[in-house]
C-alpha positions in Angstrom: 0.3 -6.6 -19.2 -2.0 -4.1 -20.8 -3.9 -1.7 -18.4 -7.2 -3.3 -17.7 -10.6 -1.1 -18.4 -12.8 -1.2 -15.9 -15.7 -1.9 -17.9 -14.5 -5.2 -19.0 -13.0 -6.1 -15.7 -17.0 -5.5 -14.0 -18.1 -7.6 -17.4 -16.3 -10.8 -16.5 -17.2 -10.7 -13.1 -21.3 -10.2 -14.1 -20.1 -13.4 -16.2 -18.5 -15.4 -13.6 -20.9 -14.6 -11.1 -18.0 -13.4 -8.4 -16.9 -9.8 -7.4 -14.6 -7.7 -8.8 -12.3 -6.4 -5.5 -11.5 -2.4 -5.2 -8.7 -1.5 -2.9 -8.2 1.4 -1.6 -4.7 2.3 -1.2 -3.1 5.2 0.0 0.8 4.4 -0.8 3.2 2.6 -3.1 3.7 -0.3 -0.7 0.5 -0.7 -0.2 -0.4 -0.7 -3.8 2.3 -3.5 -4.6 0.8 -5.4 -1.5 -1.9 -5.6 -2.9 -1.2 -6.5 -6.6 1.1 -9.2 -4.7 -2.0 -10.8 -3.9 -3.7 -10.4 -7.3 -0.5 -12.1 -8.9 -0.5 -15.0 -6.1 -4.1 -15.5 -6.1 -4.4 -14.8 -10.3 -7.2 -12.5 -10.1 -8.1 -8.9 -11.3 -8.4 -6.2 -9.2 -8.9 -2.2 -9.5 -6.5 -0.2 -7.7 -8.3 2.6 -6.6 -7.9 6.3 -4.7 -10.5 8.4 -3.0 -9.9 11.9 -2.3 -8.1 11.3 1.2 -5.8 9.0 -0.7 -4.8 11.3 -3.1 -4.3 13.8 -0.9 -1.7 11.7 0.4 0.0 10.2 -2.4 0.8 14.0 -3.6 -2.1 14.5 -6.3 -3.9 13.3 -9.1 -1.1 13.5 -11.8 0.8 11.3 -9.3 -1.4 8.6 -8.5 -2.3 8.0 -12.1 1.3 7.9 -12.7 2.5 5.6 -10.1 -1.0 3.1 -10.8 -0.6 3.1 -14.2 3.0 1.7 -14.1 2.7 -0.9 -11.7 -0.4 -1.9 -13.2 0.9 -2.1 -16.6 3.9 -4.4 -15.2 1.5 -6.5 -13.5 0.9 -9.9 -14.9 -2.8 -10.1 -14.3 -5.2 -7.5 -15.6 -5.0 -4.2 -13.2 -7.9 -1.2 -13.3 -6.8 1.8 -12.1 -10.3 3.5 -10.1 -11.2 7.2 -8.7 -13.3 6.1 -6.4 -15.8 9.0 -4.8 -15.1 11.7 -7.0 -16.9 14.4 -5.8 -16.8 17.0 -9.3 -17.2 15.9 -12.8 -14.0 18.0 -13.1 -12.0 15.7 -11.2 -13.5 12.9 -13.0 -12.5 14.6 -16.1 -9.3 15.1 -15.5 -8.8 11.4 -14.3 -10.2 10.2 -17.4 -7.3 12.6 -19.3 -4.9 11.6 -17.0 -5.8 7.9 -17.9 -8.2 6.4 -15.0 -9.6 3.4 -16.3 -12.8 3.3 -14.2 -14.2 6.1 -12.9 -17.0 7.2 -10.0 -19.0 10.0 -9.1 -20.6 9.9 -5.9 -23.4 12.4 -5.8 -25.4 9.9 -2.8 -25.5 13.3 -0.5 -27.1 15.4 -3.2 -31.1 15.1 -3.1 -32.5 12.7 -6.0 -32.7 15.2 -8.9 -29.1 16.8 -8.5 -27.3 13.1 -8.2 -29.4 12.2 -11.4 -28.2 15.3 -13.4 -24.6 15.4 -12.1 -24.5 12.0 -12.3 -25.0 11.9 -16.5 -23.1 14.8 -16.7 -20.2 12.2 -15.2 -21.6 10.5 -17.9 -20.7 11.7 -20.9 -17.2 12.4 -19.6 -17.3 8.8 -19.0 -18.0 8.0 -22.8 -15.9 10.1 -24.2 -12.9 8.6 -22.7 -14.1 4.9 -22.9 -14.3 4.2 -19.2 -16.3 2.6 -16.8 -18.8 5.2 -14.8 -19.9 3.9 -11.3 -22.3 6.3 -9.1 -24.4 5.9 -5.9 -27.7 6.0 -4.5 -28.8 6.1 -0.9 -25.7 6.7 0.9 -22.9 4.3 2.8 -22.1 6.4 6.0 -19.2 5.4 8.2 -16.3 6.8 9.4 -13.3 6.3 7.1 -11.2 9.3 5.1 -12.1 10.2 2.0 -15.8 9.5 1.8 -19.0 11.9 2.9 -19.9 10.8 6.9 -23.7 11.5 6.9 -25.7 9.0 7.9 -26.9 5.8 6.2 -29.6 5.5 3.7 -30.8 2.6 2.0 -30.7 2.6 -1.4 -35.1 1.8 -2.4 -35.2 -0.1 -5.7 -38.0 1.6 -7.2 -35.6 4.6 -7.2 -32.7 2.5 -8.3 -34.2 0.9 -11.2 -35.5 4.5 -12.2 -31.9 6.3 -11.7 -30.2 3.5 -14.1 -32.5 4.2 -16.9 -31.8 7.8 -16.9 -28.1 7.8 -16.1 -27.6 5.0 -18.0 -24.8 3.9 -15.6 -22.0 0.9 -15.8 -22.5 0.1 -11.7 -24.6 1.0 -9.3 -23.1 1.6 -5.6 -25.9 0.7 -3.1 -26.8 1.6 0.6 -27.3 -2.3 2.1 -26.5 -1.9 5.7 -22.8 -1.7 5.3 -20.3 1.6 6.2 -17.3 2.6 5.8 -15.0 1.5 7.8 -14.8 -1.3 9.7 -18.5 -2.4 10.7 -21.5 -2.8 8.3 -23.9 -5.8 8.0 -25.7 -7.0 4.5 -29.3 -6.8 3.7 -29.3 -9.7 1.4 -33.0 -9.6 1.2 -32.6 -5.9 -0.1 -29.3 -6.5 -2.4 -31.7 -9.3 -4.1 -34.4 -6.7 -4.5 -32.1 -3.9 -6.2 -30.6 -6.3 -8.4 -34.0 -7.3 -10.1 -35.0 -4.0 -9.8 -31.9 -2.7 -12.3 -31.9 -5.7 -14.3 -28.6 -6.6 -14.7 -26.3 -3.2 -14.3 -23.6 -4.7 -11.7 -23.7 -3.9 -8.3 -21.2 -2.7 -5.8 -20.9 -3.1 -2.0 -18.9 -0.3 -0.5 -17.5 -1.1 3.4 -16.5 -4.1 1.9 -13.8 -4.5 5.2 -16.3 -4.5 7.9 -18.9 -7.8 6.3 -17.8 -11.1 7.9 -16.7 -14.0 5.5 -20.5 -15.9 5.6 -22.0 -12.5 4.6 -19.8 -11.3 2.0 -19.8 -14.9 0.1 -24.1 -14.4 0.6 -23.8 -11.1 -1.0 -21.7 -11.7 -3.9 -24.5 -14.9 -4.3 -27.4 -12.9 -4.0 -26.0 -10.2 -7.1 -22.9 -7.9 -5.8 -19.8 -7.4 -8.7 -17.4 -5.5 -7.1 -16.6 -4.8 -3.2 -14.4 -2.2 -2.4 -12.1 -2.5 0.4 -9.8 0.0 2.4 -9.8 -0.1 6.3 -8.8 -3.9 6.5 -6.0 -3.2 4.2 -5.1 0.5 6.0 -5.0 -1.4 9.2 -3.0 -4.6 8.0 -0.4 -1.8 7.4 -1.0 -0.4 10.2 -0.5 -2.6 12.5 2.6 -4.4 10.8 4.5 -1.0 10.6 3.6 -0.5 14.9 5.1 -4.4 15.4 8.2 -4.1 13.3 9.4 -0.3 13.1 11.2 -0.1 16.7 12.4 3.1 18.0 16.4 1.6 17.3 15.3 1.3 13.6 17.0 3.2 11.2 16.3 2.0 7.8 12.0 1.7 7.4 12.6 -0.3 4.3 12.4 -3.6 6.3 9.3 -2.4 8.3 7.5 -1.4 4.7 8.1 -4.4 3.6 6.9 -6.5 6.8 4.1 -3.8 6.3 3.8 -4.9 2.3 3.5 -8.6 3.1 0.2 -7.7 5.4 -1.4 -5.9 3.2 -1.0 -8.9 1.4 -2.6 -11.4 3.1 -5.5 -9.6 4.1 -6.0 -8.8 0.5 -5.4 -12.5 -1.2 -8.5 -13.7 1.7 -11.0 -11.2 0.3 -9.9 -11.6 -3.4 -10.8 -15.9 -2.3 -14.1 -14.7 -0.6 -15.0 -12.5 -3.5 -14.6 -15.8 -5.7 -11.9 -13.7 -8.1 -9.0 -15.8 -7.5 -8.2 -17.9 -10.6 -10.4 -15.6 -12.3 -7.3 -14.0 -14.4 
């Protein structure tokens, strides 16, 4: 079908009252393990690729062409996401090379520097049609791709005045989560920001480390799109150590095996999320 904009994908969730899921994915079986479980759970998803998994996927231009064309084969609607771009150039050239959702992440930067980078990121945004996300207070952690500085919640007096002046699709927030795979939800706080910006979605990063009973909370209490990557990385991970065997000589079988994983990990979070039958 049609490559799904990200803006419209965040809209029906804010509708629906569920989350949008984000994953991460750093390879093409990955990627179709996880579109497996869009199509088997019929629910939209964004594919999406931080700096670490570009680098690995061989670039940009390569990761926009390889989303693009499974997400346009797909048979429910796909987003394709740069998730914690860094530059407004890089965002730029996602946008040209047909990104459908786009994110700076200027959370390190103090106040006044995210703000004006930020709607710099902006107007790129609107001048390709796509979905801007950004970030205040910052999601530490440990996982490739992303800044590792420490946490800092995101204060909703801040939030509420960064929204008006960036005039931002989503808002990543600092809740207590990381990246990686540990992180525990302030609900009381996610309630807080989401008065506070008055209706611009929300998005939990270090989506893989929040236990069932918290992430259900969360998506109650306001969130719209989670974004998940270690639980997937190691689903794939782990399948791979189990089935490729030093006698192997073929990996195509092991992929798969690894595929399927990736899979299942991913249909549970799209049902937790409340996006399955959402397509």
């Amino acid at each position: 079908m049609p490559l799904a904009g990200g803006r419209e994908l965040l809209a029906a969730a804010a509708a629906g009252a569920y989350a949008l899921p984000g994953f991460n994915v750093s390879n093409v079986e990955m990627a179709l393990g996880v579109i497996d479980a869009a199509e088997a759970r019929r629910a939209p998803i964004l594919l999406q690729f931080n700096p670490s998994n570009l680098d690995h996927m061989g670039g940009l231009a390569v990761a926009a062409a390889l989303a693009r064309s499974l997400a346009e084969r797909a048979t429910v609607p796909v987003g394709v996401h740069l998730d914690h771009g860094p530059q407004v150039a890089l965002l730029r050239q996602a946008a040209r090379l047909g990104f459908t959702s786009l994110m700076f992440d200027g959370s390190t930067f103090p106040y006044e520097r995210n703000r004006t980078e930020t709607m710099a990121a902006y107007a790129v945004a609107v001048e390709a049609g796509v979905m801007l996300e950004a970030e205040l207070g910052h999601v530490g952690g440990r996982e490739p791709g992303v800044a590792t500085s420490e946490m800092v919640l995101t204060d909703p007096e801040s939030a509420a005045r960064f929204v008006q002046e960036t005039r931002v699709d989503a808002l990543a927030v600092s809740v207590g989560t990381a990246h990686g795979l540990a992180g525990a939800v302030n609900l009381a706080l996610v309630r807080e920001l989401r008065a506070a910006v008055r209706g611009v979605p929300l998005v939990l990063h270090g989506g893989s480390g929040v236990t069932p009973r918290d992430l259900r909370a969360a998506v109650e209490a306001g969130i719209r799109k989670v974004n998940i990557s270690s639980e997937i990385h190691a689903a794939f991970a782990n399948a791979l150590a189990v089935t490729l065997t030093p006698a192997a000589r073929d990996p195509r079988p092991a992929l798969m095996r690894a595929r399927e994983a990736v899979a299942t990990v991913a249909a549970q979070r799209i049902d937790l999320l409340g996006a399955a039958h959402r397509a």
